[in-house]
C-alpha positions in Angstrom: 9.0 -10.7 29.6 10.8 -7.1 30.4 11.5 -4.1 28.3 14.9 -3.9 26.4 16.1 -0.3 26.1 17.6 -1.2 22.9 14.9 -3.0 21.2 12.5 -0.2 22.2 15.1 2.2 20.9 15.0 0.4 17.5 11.1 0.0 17.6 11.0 4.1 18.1 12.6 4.5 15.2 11.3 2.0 13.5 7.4 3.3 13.7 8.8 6.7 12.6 10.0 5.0 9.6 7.3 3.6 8.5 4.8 6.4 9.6 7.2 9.1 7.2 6.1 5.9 4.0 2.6 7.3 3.9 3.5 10.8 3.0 6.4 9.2 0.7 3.8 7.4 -0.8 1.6 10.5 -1.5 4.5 12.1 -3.8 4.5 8.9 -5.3 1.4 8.8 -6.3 1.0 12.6 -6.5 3.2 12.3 -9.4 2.3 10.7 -11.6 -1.7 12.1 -11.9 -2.7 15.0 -13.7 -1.4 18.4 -12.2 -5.5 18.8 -11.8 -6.0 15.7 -9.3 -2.4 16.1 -7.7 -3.3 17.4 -4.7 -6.8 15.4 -4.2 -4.6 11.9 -4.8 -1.9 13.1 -2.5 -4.9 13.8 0.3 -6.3 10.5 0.2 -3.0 9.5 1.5 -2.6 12.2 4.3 -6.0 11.3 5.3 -5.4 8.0 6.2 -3.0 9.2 9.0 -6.1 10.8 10.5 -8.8 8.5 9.7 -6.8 4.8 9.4 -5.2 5.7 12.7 -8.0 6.6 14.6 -10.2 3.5 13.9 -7.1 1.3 14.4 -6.6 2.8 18.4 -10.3 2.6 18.5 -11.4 -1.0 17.5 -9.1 -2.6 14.5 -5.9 -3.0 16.8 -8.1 -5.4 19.0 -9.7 -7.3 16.5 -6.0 -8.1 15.0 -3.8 -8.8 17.6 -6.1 -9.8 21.1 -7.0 -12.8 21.8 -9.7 -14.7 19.7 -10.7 -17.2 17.3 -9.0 -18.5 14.0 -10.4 -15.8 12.0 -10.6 -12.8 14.2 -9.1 -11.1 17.7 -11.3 -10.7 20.5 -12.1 -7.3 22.1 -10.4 -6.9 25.1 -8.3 -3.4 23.6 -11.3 -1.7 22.2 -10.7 1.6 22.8 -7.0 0.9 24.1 -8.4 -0.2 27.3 -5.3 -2.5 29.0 -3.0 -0.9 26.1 -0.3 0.2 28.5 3.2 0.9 28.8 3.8 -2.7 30.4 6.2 -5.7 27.9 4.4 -6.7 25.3 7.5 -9.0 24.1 10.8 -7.1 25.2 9.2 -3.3 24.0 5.8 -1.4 25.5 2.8 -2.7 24.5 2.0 0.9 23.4 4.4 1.0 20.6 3.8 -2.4 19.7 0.1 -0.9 18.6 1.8 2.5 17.6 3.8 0.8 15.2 1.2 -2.0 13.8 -1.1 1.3 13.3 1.8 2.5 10.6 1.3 -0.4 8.6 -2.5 -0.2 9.0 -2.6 3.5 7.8 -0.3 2.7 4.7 -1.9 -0.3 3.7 -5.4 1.8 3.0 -3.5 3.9 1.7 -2.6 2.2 -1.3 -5.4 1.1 -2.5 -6.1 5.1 -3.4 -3.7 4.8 -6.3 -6.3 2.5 -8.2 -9.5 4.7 -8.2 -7.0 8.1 -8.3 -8.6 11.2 -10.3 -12.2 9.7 -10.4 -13.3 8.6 -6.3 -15.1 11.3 -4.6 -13.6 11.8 -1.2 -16.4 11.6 1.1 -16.9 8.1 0.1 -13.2 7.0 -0.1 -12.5 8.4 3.8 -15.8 6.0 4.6 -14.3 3.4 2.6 -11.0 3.5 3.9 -12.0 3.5 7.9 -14.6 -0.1 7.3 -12.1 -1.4 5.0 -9.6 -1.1 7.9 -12.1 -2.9 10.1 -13.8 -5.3 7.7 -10.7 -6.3 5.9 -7.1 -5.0 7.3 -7.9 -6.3 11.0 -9.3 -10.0 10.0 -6.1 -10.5 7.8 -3.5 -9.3 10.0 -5.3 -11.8 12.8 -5.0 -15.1 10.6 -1.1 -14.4 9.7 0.2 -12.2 13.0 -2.6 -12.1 15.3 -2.6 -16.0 16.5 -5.1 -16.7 13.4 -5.2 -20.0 10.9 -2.6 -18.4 8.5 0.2 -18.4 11.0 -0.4 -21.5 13.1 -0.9 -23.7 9.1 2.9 -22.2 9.3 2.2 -19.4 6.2 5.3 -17.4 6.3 5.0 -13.3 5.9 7.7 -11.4 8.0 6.5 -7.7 7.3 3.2 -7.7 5.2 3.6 -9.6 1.7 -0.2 -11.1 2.4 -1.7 -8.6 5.0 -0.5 -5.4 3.3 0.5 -5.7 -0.3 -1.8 -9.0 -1.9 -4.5 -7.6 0.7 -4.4 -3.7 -0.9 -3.2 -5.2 -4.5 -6.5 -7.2 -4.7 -9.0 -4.4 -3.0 -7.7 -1.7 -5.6 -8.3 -3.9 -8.2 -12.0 -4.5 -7.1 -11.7 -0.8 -6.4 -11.1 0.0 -10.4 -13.6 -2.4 -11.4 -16.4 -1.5 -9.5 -15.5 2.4 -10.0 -15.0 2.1 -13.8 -12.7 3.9 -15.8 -11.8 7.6 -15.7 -13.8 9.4 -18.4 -10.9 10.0 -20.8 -9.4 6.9 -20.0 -7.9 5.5 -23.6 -9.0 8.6 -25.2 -6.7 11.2 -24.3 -3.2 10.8 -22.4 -2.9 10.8 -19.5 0.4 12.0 -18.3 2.6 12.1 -14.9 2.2 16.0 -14.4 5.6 16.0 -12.0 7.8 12.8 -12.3 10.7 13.8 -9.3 7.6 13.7 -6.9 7.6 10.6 -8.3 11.3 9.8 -7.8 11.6 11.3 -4.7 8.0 9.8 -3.2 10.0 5.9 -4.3 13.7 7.1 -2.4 11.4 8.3 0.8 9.2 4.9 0.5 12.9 2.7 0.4 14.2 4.9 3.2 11.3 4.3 5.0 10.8 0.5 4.2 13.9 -0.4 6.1 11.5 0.2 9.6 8.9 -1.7 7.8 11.3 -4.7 6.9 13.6 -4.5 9.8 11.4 -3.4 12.3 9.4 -6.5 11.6 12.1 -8.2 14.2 10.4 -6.6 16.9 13.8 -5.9 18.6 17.5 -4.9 17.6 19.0 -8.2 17.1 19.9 -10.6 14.1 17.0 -10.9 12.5 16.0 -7.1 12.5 19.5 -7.0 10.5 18.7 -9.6 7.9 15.8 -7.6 7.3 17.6 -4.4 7.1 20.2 -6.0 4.2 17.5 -7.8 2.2 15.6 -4.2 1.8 19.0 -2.9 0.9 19.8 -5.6 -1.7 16.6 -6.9 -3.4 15.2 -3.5 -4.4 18.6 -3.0 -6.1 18.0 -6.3 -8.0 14.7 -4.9 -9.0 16.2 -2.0 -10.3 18.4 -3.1 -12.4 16.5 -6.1 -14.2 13.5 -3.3 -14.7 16.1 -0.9 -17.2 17.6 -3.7 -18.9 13.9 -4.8 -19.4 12.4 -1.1 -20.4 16.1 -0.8 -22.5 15.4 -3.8 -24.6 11.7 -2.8 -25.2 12.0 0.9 -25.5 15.6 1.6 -25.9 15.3 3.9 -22.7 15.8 3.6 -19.3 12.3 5.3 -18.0 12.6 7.3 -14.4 8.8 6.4 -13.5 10.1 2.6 -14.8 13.0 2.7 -12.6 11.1 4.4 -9.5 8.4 1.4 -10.0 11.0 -1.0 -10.0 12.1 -0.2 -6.9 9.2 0.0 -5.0 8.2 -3.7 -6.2 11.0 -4.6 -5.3 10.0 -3.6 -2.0 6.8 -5.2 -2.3 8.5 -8.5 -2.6 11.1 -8.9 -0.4 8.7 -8.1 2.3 7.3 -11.4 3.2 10.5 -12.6 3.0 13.0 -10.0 4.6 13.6 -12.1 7.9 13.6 -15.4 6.2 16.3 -15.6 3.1 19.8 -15.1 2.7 21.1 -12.0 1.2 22.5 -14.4 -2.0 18.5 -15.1 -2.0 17.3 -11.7 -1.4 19.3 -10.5 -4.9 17.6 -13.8 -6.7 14.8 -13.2 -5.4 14.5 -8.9 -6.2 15.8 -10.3 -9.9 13.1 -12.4 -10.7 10.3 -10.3 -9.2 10.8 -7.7 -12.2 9.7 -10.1 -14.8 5.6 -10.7 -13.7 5.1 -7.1 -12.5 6.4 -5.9 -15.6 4.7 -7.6 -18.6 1.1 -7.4 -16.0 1.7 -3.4 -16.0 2.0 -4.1 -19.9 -0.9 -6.4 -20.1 -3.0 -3.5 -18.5 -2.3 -1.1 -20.8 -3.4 -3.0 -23.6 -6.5 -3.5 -21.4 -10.0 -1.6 -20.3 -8.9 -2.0 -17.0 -8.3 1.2 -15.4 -6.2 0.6 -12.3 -4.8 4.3 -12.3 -1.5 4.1 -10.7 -1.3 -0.2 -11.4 -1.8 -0.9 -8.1 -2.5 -4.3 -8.5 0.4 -4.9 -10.9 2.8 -3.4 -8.5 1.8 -4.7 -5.2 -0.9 -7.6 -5.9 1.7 -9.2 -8.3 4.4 -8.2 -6.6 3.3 -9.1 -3.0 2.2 -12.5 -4.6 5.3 -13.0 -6.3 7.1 -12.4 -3.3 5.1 -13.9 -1.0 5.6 -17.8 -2.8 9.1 -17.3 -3.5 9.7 -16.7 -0.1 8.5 -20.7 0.0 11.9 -20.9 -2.6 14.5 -19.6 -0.8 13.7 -19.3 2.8 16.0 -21.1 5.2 16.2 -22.1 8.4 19.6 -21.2 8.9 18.7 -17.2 8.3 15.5 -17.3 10.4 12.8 -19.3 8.7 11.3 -22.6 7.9 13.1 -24.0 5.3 11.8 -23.7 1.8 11.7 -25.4 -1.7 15.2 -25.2 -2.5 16.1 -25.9 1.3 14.3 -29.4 0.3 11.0 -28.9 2.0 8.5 -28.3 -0.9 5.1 -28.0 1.6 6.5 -24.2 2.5 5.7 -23.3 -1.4 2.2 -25.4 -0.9 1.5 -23.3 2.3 2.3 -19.9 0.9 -0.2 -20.8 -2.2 -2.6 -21.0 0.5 -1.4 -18.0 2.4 -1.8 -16.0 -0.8 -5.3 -17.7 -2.4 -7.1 -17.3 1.1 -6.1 -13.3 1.8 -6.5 -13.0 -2.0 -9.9 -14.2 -2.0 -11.0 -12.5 1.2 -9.8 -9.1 0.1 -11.5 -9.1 -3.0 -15.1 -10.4 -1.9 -15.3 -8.2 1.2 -13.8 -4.9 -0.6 -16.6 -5.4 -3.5 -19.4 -5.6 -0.7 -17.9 -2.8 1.1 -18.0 -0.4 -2.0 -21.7 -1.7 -3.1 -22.8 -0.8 0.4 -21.6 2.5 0.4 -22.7 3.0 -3.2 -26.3 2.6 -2.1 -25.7 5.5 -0.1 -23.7 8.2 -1.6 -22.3 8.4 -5.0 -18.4 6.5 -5.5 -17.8 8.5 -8.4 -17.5 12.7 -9.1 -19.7 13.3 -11.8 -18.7 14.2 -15.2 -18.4 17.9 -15.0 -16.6 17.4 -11.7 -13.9 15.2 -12.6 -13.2 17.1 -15.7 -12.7 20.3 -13.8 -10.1 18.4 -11.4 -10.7 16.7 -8.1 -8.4 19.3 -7.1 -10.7 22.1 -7.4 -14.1 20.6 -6.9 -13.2 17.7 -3.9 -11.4 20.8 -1.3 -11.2 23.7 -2.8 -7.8 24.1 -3.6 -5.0 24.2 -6.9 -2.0 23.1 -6.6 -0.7 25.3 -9.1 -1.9 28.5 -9.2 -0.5 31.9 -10.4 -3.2 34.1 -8.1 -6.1 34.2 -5.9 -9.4 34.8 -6.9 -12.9 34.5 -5.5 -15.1 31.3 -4.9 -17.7 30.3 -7.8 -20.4 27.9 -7.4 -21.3 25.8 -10.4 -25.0 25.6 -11.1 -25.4 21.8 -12.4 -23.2 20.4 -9.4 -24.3 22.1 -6.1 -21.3 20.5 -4.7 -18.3 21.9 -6.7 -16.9 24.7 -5.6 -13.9 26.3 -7.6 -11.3 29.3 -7.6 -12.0 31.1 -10.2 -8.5 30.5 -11.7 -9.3 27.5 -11.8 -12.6 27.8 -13.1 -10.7 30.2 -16.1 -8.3 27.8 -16.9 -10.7 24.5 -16.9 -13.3 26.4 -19.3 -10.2 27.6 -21.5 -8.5 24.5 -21.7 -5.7 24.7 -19.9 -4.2 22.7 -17.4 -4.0 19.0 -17.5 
């Protein structure tokens, strides 16, 4: 095939999109932590730019997307070798990897939101570049890569099985195997800035329309669908999430409505390219109801998935992921689905979602045992009651001076400002 200006146009902008998500999704999560951890939780997004990126030139690109086996790609790009500006469909083959690395480096990113304001950040960078490897790549193969997922027929347009069940699941291994924060069910623990919050979801929606459109691969009808079922289903979301918080609380939450939208996000993604915009409405509507009472669920639980990680984009992603074996049609882009009258779709995205499900969770658990062995997963307990601010880089996000560095005696490692040192030893700051 040859290069089409416009699709590469569109595929430009596209991957600039969805690079701009992962620093969207660090005010997100920045948020709604402590004012002590804000700046540590909002790193372990940045750093996945750096990190995520790099291994996914280096070896995870080729392992997805070259030619292989059912389960994994070859390695005939390691190291970008014969990744050139020649077609690759109708755009480079450069900025087809450029903009598969986006989705790479937010995916991993996600899964920080589960083990925020307790993961020490050594471990999490080595965590996040073999999970990448391990996990991200071997996924991405079976459903985009010329795997078993996409030739059984599964159906994921833009991630609703390689990115969102595939981080959902790892966080939650993530939370179990890291244990809850210290405080955790003891004292609140409170969203120190909620508009980093709100403006972290618009970024991530703005953002999303490269992840759901660009999915097309080019500027044409399908990239559009995408483009109006991320406009629509989100908004669907929305709304069902305040009538839901109204009836239970009486108020109409901004952290409830800025998780609203972002599942609903989550779960039009598998189906962006495949279902009318009548189906992308039903479809956003109905994904409110299990992400919802599972974020409720959790709270009454032990379980301390941080930022409900899992609820938001394990449930979600799942959620969307077989109702896009509801409503997908052939007439908008896809195999036709349950209500269509073809009934296997459903049965195939159950598999789709019990097989990445399944994967994730397995190989994250061995992942995090292995590096375990070798360094320590969690701050100690003087350390994460300081802030992971102070004692994972050295920094405050909200200071009102500057001030020498002090050395703790018991924790070699934790190195503090003394304003922050004052304040932690005083009691202040959250």
């Amino acid at each position: 095939m040859t290069i089409v200006p416009a699709d590469t146009a569109w595929m430009l902008v596209a991957t600039a999109l969805v690079l701009l998500m992962t620093p969207a999704l660090a005010f997100f999560y920045g948020g709604l932590v402590r004012s002590k951890n804000s700046l540590n939780t909002m790193m372990m997004s940045f750093v996945a730019l750096g990190v995520v990126g790099i291994v996914w030139a280096l070896v995870a690109y080729s392992l997805a997307f070259a030619d292989g086996g059912p389960l994994l790609g070859g390695l005939a790009w390691v190291g970008l070798r014969g990744v050139t500006a020649e077609a690759k469909g109708t755009i480079p083959h450069v900025l087809f990897m450029t903009y598969q690395g986006t989705f790479a480096i937010i995916t991993a990113a996600l899964i920080s939101g589960a083990i925020a304001e307790r993961m020490r950040f050594g471990p999490y960078v080595a965590f996040i570049a073999l999970w990448t490897v391990v996990v991200y790549a071997p996924v991405a193969h079976w459903v985009w890569g010329g795997g078993w997922l996409g030739k059984l027929g599964v159906l994921d347009f833009a991630g609703g099985t390689v990115v969102h069940i595939n981080a959902g699941v790892s966080a939650l291994v993530a939370a179990l195997v890291l244990g809850a924060r210290k405080d955790f069910g003891r004292q609140a623990m409170l969203p120190h800035n909620v508009p980093f919050t709100l403006l972290g979801a618009g970024l991530l929606w703005f953002g999303w329309f490269g992840f759901n459109g660009g999915s097309a691969l080019a500027a044409n009808g399908s990239a559009a669908v995408a483009f109006t079922n991320t406009f629509l289903a989100p908004m669907a979301t929305l709304a069902v999430w305040a009538l839901l918080d109204v009836r239970r609380t009486g108020h109409v939450t901004a952290v409830g409505g800025a998780t609203g939208i972002v599942i609903g996000l989550v779960a039009i993604t598998p189906a962006a390219g495949f279902v009318s915009p009548a189906g992308a409405l039903a479809l956003g509507a109905i994904a409110a109801f299990p992400s919802y009472f599972t974020i409720l669920l959790r709270s009454r639980s032990r379980l301390d998935d941080s930022l409900d990680v899992f609820a938001g984009h394990g449930i979600g992603g799942l959620t969307g992921a077989l109702l896009t074996g509801v409503f997908a049609q052939a007439a908008w882009g896809g195999t036709d689905g349950l209500i269509a009258g073809n009934p296997r779709q459903l049965g195939l995205q159950a598999i789709g979602v019990a097989a990445s499900a399944l994967y994730a969770a397995g190989a994250t658990f061995l992942l995090l045992k292995a590096i375990g062995a070798v360094a320590p997963l969690r701050a100690g307990a003087q350390a994460e009651g300081l802030g992971m601010d102070v004692t994972q880089h050295g920094e405050e996000a909200y200071t009102s001076g500057e001030g020498s560095i002090l050395v703790l005696p018991p924790e070699p490692d934790v190195v503090l400002p003394a304003p922050a040192l004052a304040a932690a030893l005083s009691g202040g700051g959250r």
